[in-house]
C-alpha positions as CSV (number, residue, x, y, z in Angstrom):
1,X,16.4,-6.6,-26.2
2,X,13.3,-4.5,-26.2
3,X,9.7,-5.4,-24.9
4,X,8.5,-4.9,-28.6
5,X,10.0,-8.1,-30.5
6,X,8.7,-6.6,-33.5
7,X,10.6,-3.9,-34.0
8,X,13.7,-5.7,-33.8
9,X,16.1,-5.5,-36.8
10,X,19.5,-7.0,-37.0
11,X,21.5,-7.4,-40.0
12,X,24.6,-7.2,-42.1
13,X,25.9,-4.2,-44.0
14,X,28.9,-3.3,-46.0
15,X,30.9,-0.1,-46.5
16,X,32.3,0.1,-50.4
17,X,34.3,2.9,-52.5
18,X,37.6,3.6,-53.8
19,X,40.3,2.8,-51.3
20,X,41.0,5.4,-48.3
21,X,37.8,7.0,-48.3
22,X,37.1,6.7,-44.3
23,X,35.2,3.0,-44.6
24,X,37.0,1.6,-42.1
25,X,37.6,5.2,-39.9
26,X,33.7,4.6,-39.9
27,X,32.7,1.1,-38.9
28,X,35.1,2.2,-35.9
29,X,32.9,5.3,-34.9
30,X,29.8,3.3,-35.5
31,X,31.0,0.5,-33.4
32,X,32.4,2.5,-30.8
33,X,35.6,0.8,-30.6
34,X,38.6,0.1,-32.5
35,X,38.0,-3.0,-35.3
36,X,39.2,-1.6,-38.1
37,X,43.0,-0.1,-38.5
38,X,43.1,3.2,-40.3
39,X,46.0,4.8,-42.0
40,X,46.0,7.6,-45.0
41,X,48.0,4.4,-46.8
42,X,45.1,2.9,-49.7
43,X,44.5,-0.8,-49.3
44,X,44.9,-0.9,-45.6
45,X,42.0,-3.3,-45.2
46,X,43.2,-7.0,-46.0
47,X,40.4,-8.9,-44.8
48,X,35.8,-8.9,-44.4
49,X,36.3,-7.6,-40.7
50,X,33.1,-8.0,-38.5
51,X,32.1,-4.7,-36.1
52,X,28.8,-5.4,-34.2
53,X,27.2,-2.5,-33.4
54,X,24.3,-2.7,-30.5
55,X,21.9,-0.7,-30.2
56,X,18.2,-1.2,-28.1
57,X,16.5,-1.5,-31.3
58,X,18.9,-3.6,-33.4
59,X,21.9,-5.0,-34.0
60,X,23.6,-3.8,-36.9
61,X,27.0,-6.1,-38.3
62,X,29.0,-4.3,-40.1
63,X,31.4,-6.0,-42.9
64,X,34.8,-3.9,-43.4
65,X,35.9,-5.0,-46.7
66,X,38.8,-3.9,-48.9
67,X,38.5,-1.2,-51.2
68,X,37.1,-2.4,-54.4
69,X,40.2,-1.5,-56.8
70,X,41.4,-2.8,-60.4
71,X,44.8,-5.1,-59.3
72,X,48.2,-5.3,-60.3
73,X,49.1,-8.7,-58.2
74,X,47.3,-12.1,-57.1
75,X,46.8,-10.6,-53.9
76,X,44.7,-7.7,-55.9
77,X,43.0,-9.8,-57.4
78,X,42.2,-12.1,-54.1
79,X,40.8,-9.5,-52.3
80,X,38.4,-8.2,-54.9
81,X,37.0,-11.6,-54.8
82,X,37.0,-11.3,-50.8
83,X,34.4,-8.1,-51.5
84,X,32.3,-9.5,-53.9
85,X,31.3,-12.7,-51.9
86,X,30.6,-10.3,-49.2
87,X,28.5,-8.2,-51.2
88,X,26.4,-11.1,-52.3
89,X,25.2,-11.9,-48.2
90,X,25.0,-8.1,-46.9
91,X,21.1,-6.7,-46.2
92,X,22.6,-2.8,-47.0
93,X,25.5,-1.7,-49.2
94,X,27.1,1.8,-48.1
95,X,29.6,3.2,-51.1
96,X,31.3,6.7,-49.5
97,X,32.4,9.3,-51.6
98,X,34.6,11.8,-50.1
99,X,33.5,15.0,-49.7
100,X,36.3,16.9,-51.0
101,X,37.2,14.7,-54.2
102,X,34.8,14.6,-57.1
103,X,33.4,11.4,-58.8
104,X,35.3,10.0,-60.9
105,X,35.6,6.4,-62.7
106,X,36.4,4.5,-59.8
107,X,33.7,5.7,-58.4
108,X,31.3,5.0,-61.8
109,X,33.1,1.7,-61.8
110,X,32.2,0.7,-58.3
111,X,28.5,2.6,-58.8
112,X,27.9,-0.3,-61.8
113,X,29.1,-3.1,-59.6
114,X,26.7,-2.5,-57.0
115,X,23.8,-3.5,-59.7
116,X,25.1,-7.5,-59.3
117,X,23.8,-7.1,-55.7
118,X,20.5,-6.4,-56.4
119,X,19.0,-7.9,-53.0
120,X,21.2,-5.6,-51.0
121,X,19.8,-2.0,-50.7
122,X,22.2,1.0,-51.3
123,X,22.9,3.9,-49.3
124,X,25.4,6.7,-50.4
125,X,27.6,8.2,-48.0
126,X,29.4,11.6,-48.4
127,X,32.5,10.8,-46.0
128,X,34.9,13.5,-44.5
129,X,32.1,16.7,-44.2
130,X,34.4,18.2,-41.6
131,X,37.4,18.7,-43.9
132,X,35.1,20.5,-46.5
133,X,33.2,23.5,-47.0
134,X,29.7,23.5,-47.2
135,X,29.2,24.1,-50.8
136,X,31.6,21.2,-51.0
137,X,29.2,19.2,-49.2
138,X,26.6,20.0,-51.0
139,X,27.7,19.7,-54.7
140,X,29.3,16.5,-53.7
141,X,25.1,15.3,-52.5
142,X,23.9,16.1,-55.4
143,X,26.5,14.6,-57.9
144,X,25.9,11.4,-55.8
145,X,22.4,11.7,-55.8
146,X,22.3,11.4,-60.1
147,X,25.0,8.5,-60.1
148,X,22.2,5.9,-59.3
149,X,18.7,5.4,-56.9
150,X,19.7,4.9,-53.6
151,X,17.8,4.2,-50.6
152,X,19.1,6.9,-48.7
153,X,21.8,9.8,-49.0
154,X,24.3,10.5,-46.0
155,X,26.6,13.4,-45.1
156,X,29.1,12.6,-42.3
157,X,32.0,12.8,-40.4
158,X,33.5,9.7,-39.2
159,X,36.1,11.9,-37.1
160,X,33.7,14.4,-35.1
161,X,30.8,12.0,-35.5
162,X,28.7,14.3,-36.9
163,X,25.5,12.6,-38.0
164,X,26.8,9.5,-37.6
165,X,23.8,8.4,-35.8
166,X,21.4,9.5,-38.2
167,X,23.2,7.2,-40.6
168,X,23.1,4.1,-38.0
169,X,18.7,5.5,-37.7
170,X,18.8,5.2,-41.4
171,X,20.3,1.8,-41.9
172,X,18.5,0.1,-39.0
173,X,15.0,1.3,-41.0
174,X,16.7,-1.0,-43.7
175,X,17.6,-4.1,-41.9
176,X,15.3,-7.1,-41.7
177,X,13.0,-7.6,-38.6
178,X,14.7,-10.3,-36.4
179,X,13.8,-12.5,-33.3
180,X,16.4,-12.3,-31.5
181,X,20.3,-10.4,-31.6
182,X,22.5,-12.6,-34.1
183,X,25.8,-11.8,-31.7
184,X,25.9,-11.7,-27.8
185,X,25.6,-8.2,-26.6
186,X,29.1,-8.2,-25.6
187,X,30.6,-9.1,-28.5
188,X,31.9,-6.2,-31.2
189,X,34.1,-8.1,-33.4
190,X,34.6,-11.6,-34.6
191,X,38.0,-11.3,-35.0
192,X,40.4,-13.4,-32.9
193,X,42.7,-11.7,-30.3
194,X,45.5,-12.7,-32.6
195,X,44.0,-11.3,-35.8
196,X,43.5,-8.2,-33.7
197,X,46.9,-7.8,-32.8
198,X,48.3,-8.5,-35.5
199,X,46.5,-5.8,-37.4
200,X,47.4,-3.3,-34.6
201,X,51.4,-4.3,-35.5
202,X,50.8,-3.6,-39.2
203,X,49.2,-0.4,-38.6
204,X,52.0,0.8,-36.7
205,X,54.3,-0.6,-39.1
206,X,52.6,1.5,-42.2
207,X,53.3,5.1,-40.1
208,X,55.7,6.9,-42.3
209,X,56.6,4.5,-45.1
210,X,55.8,5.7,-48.5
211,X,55.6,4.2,-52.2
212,X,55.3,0.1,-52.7
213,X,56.0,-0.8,-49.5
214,X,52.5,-0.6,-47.4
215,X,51.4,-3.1,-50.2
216,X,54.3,-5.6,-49.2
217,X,53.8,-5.5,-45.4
218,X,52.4,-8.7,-43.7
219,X,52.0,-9.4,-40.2
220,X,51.6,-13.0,-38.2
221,X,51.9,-13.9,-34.7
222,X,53.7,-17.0,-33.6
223,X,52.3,-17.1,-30.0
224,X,50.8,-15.0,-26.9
225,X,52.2,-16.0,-23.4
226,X,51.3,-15.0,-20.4
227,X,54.5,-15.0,-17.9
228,X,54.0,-17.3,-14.8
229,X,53.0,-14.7,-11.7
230,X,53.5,-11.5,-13.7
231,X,51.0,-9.2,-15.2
232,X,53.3,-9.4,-18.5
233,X,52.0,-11.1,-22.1
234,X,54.7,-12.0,-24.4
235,X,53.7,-11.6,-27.7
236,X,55.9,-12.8,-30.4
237,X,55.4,-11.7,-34.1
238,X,56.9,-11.5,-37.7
239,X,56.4,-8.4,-39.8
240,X,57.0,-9.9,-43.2
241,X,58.3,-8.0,-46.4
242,X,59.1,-8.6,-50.2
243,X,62.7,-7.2,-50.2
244,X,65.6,-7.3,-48.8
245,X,65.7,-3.5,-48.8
246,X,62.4,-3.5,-47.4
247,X,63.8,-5.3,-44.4
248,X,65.9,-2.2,-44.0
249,X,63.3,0.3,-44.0
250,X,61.2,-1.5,-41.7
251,X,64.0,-2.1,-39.1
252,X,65.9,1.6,-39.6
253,X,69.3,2.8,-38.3
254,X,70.3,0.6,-35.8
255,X,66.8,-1.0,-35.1
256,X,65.5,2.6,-34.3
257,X,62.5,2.5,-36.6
258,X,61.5,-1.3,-35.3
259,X,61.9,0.2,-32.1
260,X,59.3,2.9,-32.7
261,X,56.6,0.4,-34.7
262,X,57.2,-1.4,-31.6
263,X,56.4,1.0,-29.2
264,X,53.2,1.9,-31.3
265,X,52.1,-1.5,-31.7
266,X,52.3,-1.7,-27.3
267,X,50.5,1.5,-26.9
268,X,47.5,0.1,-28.6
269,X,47.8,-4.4,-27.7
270,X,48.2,-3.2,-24.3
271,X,44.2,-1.7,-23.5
272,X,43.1,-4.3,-25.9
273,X,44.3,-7.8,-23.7
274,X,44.3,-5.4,-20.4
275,X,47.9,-6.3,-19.5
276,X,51.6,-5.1,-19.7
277,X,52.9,-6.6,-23.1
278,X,56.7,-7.5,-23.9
279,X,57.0,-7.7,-28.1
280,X,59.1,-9.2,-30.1
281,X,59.1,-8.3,-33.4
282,X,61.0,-10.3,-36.4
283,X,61.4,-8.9,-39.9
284,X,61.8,-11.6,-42.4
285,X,61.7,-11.5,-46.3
286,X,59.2,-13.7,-48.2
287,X,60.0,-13.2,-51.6
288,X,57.0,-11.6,-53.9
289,X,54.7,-12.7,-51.5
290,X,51.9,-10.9,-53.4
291,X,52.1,-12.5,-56.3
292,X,53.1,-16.1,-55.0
293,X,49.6,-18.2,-54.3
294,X,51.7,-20.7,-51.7
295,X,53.3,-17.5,-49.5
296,X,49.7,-16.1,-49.8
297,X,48.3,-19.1,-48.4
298,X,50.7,-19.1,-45.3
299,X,50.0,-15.3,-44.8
300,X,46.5,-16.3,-44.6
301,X,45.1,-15.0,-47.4
């Protein structure tokens, strides 16, 4: 906290925009740690994940959400309504527009939404510079700059980090003044250890499937136990499809694709509770799941 109260700022702000376009490869680099899962499959983020950023002048919260999309199942449909409640709290909406990839209706879509939050201010940010050329880059700032007014405009890579911190500068400026840090300084995430892990299972789980199924994988955990005198955490979890046939793809020939998700999953759970994990890992069918309000409701959502 510094000497200058005044200057203080903490706050809430959201990333918004078509799905995959780096929100959540963001609030990771702005954080500094891994919150968010990432993968190149659209929809990834489920739930409003918290990353608390600290900096000596501010504390900046920022609210992962899912990608504002139009949707096909109740699930869709549930996490739309998951973003728009968020909207309505946040001090700064971010919408990212990839570099590469020109404006299109999604985008226009999402653009017009934004003008229900009207306390909120809006920053634009032009995602994935280092994959594009500079006229890319550029054409990309101005189209963005004539889709609405916004309160700042943002190139970026999440990746390299480049002018990442100019982005944190710029949405500090817009935070409100604040007496105090709303989250202890060690904290950079309110998500539980379990809702942490679990995450971590599904991202492994999404590596190299294609089509429908990202969409049908679900993840719980039934329990986290330490083993008496060892250095060992058990962690015992259910990756949950729609199919039958699913259930084949997820486990592979002779278990040898479980085995790999497994083996992913470790890599990551392991630095995260600071011990050597054993996981089990279940794959049972829940029929429809997306579309069935009392399987949502036991998957969490």
């Amino acid at each position: 906290m510094p000497d200058d109260q005044n200057d203080y700022r903490a706050g809430f702000v959201s990333f918004v925009g078509r799905p995959n376009v780096g929100k959540s490869t963001l609030t990771n680099a702005i954080v500094g740690e891994k919150v968010a899962i990432t993968s190149a499959k659209p929809q990834t983020t489920r739930r409003a994940i918290r990353g608390i950023a600290h900096r000596a002048d501010g504390q900046l919260i920022i609210v992962d959400t899912p990608g504002i999309h139009r949707p096909r199942t109740l699930l869709g449909e549930r996490l739309n309504s998951l973003v728009q409640s968020t909207l309505g709290d946040v001090d700064v909406i971010g919408m990212c527009f990839p570099a590469s990839e020109p404006i299109g209706p999604g985008d226009r879509f999402i653009s017009e939404q934004l003008n229900d939050f009207p306390r909120a201010k809006k920053v634009a940010i032009v995602t994935k510079i280092d994959a594009s050329s500079k006229q890319k880059v550029g054409e990309q700032l101005l189209a963005v700059s004539r889709l609405r007014e916004w309160d700042a405009v943002i190139p970026l890579s999440a990746i390299t980090g480049e002018q990442v911190d100019i982005l944190v500068r710029e949405l500090m400026k817009l935070l409100p003044l604040s007496e105090q840090p709303l989250y202890p300084e060690e904290t950079v995430t309110d998500e539980t250890t379990s809702d942490r892990i679990a995450e971590l299972i599904r991202e492994a789980a999404l590596e190299g499937v294609s089509d429908e199924l990202p969409h049908s994988i679900a993840v719980t955990i039934d329990d986290l136990v330490p083993r008496d005198g060892q250095d060992i955490i058990d962690v015992y979890a259910n990756i949950f499809v729609e199919r039958d046939s699913q259930k084949g793809i997820i486990i592979g020939k002779a278990g040898s694709r479980l085995a790999d998700v497994g083996a992913r999953a470790r890599a990551q759970i392991e630095p995260l509770l600071g011990s050597k994990v054993f996981l089990s890992l279940r794959v049972k069918v829940a029929k429809d799941w997306q579309r069935d309000p009392k399987q949502l409701g036991k998957l969490g959502f």
